[in-house]
Backbone as a printed PyTorch tensor [residue, N CA C, xyz], in Angstrom:
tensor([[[-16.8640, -48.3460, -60.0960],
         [-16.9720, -47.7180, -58.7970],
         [-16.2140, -46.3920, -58.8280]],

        [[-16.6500, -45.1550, -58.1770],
         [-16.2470, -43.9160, -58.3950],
         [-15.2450, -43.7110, -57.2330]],

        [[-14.7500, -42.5620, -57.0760],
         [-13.6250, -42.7450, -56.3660],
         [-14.7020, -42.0020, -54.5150]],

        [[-15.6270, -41.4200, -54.6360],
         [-16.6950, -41.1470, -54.1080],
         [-16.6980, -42.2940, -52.9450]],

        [[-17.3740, -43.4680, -53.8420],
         [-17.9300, -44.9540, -53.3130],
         [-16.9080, -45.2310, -52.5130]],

        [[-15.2000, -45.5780, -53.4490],
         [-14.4840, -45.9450, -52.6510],
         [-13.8350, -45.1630, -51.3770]],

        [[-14.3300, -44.0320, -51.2270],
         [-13.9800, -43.0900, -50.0580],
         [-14.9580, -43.1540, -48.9980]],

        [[-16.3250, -43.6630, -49.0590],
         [-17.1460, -43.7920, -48.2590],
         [-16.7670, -45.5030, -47.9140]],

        [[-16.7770, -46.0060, -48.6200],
         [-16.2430, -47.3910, -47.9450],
         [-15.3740, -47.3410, -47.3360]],

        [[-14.2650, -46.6240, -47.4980],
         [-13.3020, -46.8810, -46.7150],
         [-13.7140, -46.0190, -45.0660]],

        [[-14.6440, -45.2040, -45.4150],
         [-14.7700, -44.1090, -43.9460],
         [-15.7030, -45.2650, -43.0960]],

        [[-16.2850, -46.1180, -44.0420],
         [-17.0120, -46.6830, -42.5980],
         [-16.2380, -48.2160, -42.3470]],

        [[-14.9600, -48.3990, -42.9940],
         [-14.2570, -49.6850, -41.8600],
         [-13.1890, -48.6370, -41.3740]],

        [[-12.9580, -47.4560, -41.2480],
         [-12.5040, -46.6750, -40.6250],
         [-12.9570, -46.5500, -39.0490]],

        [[-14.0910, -46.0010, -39.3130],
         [-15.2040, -45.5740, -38.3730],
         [-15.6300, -47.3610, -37.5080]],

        [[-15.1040, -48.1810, -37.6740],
         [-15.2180, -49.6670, -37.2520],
         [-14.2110, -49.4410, -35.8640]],

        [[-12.7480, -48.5960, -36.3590],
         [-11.5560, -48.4060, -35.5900],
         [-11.8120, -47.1670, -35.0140]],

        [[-13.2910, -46.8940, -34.3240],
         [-13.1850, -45.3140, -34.1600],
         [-12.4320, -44.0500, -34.7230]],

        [[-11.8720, -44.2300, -35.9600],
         [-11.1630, -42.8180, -36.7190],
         [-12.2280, -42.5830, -37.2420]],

        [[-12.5220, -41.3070, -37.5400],
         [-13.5800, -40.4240, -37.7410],
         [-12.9120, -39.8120, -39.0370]],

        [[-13.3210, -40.1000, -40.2950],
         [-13.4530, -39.5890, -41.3130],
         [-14.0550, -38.7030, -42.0520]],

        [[-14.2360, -37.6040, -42.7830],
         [-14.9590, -36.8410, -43.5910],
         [-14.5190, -37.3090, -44.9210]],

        [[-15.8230, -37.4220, -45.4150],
         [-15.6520, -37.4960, -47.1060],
         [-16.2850, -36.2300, -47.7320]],

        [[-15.6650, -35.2710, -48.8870],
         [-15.7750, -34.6940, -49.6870],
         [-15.3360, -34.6200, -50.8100]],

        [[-16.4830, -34.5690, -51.7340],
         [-16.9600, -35.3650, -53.4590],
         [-16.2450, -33.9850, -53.7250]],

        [[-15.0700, -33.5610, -54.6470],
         [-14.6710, -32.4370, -55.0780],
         [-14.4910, -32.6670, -56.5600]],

        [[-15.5310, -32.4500, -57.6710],
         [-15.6690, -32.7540, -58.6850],
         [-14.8330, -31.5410, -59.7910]],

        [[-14.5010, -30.7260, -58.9470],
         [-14.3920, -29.2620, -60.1980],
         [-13.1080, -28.4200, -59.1950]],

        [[-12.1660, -28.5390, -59.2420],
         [-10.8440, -27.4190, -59.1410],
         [-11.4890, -25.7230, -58.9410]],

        [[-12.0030, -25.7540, -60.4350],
         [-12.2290, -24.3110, -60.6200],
         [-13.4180, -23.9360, -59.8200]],

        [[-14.6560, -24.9630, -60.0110],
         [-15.8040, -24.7910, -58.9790],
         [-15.2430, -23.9720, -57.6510]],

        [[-14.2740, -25.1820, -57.3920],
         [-14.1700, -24.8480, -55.6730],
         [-13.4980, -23.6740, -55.3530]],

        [[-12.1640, -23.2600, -55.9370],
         [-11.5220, -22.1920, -56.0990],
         [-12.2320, -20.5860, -56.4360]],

        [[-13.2780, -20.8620, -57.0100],
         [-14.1590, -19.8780, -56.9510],
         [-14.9030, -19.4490, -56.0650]],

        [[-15.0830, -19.8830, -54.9390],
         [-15.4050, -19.7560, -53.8770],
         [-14.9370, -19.0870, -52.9570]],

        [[-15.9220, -18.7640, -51.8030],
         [-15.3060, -17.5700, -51.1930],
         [-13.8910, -17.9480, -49.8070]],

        [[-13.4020, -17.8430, -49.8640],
         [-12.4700, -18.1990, -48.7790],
         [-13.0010, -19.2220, -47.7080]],

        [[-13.8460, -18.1600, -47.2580],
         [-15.2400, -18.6370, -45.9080],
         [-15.5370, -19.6470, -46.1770]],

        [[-16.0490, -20.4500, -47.2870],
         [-16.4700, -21.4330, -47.6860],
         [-15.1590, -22.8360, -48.2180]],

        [[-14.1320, -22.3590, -48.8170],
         [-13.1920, -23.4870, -48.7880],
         [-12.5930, -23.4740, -47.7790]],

        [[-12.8390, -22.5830, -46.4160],
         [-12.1660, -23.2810, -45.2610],
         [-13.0660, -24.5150, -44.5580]],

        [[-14.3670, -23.9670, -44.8340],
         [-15.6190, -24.6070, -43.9880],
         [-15.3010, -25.9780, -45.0480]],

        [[-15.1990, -26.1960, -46.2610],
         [-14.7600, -27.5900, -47.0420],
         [-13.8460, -28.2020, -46.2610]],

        [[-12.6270, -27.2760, -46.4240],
         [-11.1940, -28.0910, -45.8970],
         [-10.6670, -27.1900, -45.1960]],

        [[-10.9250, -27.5000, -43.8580],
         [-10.1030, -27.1810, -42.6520],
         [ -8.9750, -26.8030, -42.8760]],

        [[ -8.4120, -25.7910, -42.1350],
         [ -6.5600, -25.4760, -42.3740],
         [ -6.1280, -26.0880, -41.3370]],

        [[ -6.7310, -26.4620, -39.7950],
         [ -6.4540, -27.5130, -38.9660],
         [ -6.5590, -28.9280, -39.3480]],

        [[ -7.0330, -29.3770, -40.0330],
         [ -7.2440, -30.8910, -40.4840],
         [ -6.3640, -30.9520, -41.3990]],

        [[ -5.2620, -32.0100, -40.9560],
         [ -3.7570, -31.8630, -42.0040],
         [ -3.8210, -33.5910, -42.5340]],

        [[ -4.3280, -33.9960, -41.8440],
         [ -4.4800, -35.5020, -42.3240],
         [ -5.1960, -35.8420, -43.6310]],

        [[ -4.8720, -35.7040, -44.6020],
         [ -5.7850, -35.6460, -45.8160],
         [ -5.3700, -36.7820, -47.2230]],

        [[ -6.6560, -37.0000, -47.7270],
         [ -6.2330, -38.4730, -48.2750],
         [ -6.9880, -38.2020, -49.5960]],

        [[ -6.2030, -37.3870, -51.0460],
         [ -7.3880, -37.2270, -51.5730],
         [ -7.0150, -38.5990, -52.6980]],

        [[ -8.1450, -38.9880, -53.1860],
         [ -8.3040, -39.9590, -54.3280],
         [ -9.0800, -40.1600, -55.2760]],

        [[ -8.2090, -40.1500, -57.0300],
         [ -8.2860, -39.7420, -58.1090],
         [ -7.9260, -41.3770, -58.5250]],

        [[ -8.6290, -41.3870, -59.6870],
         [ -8.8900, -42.4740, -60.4830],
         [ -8.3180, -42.3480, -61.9870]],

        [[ -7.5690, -41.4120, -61.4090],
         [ -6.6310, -40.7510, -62.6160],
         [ -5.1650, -40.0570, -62.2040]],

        [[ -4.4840, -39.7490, -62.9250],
         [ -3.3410, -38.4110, -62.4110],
         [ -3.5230, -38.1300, -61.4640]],

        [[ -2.9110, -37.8980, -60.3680],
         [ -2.6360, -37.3900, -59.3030],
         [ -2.3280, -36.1310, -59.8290]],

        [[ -1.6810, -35.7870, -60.5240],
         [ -1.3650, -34.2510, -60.9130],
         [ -2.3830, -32.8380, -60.8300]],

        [[ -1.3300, -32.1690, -59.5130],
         [ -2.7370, -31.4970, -59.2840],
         [ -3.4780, -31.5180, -57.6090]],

        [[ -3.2080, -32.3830, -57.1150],
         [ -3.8150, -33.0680, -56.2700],
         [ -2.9750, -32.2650, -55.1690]],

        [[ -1.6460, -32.3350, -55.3650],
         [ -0.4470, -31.7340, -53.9830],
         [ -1.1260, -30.2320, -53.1790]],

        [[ -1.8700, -29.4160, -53.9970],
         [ -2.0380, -28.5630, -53.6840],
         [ -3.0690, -28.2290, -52.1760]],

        [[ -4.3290, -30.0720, -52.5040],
         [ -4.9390, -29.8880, -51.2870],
         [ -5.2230, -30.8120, -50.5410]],

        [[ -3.7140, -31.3630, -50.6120],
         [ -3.1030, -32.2900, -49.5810],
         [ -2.3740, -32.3630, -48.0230]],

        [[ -2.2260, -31.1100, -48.5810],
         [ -0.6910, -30.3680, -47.1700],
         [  0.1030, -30.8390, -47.2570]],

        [[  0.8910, -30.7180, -46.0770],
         [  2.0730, -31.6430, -45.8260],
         [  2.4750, -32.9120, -45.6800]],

        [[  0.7270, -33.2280, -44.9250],
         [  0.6710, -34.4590, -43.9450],
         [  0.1190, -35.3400, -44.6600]],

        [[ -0.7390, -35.0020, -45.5830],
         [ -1.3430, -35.8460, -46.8860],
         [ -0.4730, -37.0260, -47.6030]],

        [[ -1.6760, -37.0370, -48.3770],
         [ -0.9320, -38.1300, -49.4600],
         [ -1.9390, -38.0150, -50.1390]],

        [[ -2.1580, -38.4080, -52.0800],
         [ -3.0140, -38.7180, -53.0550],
         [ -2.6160, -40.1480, -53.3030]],

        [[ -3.9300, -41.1870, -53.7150],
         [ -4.1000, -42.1450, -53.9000],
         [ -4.4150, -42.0380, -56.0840]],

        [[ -4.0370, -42.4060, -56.7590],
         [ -4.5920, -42.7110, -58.1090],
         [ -3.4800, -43.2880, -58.7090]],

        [[ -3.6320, -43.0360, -60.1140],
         [ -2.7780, -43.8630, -61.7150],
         [ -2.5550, -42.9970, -61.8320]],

        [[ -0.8260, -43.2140, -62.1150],
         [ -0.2700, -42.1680, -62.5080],
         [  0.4170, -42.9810, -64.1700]],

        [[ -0.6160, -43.7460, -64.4490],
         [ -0.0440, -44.3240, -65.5520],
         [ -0.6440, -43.7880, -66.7850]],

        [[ -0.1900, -42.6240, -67.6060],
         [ -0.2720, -42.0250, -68.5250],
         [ -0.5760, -42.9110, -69.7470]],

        [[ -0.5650, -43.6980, -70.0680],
         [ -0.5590, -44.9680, -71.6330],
         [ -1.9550, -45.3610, -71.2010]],

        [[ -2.5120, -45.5750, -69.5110],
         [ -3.4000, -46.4740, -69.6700],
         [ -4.9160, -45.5210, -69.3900]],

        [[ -5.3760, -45.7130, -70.5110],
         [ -6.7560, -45.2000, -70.8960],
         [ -8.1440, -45.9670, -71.3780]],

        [[ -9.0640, -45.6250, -71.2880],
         [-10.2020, -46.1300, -71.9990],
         [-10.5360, -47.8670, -71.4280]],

        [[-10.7090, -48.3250, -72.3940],
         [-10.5940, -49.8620, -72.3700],
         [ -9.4790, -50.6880, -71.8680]],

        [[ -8.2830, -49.7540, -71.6810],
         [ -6.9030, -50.9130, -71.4310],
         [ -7.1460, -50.8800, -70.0720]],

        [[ -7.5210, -49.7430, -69.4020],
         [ -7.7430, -49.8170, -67.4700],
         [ -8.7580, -50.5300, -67.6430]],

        [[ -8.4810, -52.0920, -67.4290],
         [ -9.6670, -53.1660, -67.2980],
         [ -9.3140, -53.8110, -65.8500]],

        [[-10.4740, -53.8870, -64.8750],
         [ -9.6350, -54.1060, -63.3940],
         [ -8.9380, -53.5640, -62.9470]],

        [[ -9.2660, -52.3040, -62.1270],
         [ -8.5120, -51.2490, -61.8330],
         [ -8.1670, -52.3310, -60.5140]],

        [[ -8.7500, -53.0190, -59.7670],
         [ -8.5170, -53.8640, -58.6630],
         [ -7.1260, -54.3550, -58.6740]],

        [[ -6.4740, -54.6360, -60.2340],
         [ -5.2680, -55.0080, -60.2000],
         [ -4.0020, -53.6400, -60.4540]],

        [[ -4.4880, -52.7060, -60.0950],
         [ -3.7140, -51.7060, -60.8520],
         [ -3.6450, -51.0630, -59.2280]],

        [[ -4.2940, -51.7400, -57.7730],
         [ -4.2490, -51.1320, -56.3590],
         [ -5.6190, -50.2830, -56.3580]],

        [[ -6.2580, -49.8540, -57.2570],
         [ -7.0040, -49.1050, -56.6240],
         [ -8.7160, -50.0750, -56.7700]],

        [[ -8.6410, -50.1720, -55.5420],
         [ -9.7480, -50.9360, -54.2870],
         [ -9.8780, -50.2010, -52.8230]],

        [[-11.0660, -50.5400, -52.7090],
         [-11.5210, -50.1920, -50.8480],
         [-10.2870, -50.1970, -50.0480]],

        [[ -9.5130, -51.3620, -50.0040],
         [ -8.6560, -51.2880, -49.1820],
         [ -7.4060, -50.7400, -49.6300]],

        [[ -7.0670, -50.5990, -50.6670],
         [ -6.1350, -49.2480, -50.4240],
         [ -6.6520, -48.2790, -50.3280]],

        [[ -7.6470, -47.6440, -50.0050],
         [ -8.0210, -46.7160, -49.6690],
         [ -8.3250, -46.8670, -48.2820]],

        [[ -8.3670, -47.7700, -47.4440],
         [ -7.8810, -47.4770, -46.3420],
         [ -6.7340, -47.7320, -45.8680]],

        [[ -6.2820, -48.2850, -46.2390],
         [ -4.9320, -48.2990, -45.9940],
         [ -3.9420, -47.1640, -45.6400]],

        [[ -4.5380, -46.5210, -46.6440],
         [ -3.5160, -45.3330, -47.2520],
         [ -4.4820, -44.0210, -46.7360]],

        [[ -5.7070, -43.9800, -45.9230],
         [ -6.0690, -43.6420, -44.9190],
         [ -5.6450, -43.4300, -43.5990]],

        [[ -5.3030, -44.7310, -43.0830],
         [ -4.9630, -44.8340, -42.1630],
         [ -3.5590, -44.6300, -41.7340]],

        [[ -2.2340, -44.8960, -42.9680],
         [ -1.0080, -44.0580, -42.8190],
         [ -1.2620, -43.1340, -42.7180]],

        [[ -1.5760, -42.1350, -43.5390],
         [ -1.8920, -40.4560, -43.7900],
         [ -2.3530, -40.4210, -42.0250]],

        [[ -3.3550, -40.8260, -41.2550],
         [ -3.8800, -40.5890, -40.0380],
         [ -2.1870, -40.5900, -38.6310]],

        [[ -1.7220, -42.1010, -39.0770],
         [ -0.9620, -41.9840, -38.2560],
         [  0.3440, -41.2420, -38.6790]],

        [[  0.3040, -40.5700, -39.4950],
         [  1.9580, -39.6760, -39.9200],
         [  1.9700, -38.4590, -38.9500]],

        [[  0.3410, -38.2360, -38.2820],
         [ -0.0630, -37.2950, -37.3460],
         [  0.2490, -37.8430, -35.8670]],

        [[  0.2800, -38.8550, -35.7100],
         [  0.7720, -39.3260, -34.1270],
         [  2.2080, -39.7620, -33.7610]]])
């Protein structure tokens, strides 16, 4: 499961609790950064501080388009690669930490 899937799952038992989620698939750093201003605001709001991004890998990297109010969800476990990440389910990353950790990030704003 991509980290995609698990961000849309989590937006619609979100959207169960009326919080209104946006999901955006940001596959490429440099892609996006290349872009014109106009366009990575229209991505990511400079008013929308609540932000939850999630990597299935390193977080490293991630702080930059998080804000303040954010948080990143992934492994920050450097050794585990390839075949040894077997059941990432046991390593936390599942649907529900991703909402979970949604829904803090939401209320760090109220």
């Amino acid at each position: 499961m991509s980290e995609a899937q698990l961000a849309l799952q989590a937006q619609r038992e979100l959207a169960k609790e009326n919080l209104s989620v946006s999901v955006i698939n940001f596959p490429s750093w440099d892609l996006f950064e290349s872009q014109s201003k106009d366009y990575q605001e229209s991505v990511l709001p400079s008013h929308v501080k609540a932000r939850l991004a999630i990597e299935m890998n390193s977080t490293l990297g991630w702080e930059r388009y998080e804000e303040d109010h954010g948080d990143v969800l992934g492994i920050n476990l450097f050794w585990c690669f390839g075949p040894t990440i077997q059941g990432l389910g046991r390593i936390r990353f599942y649907r529900r930490s991703c909402y979970v950790q949604s829904k803090r990030v939401n209320k760090s704003l109220n």
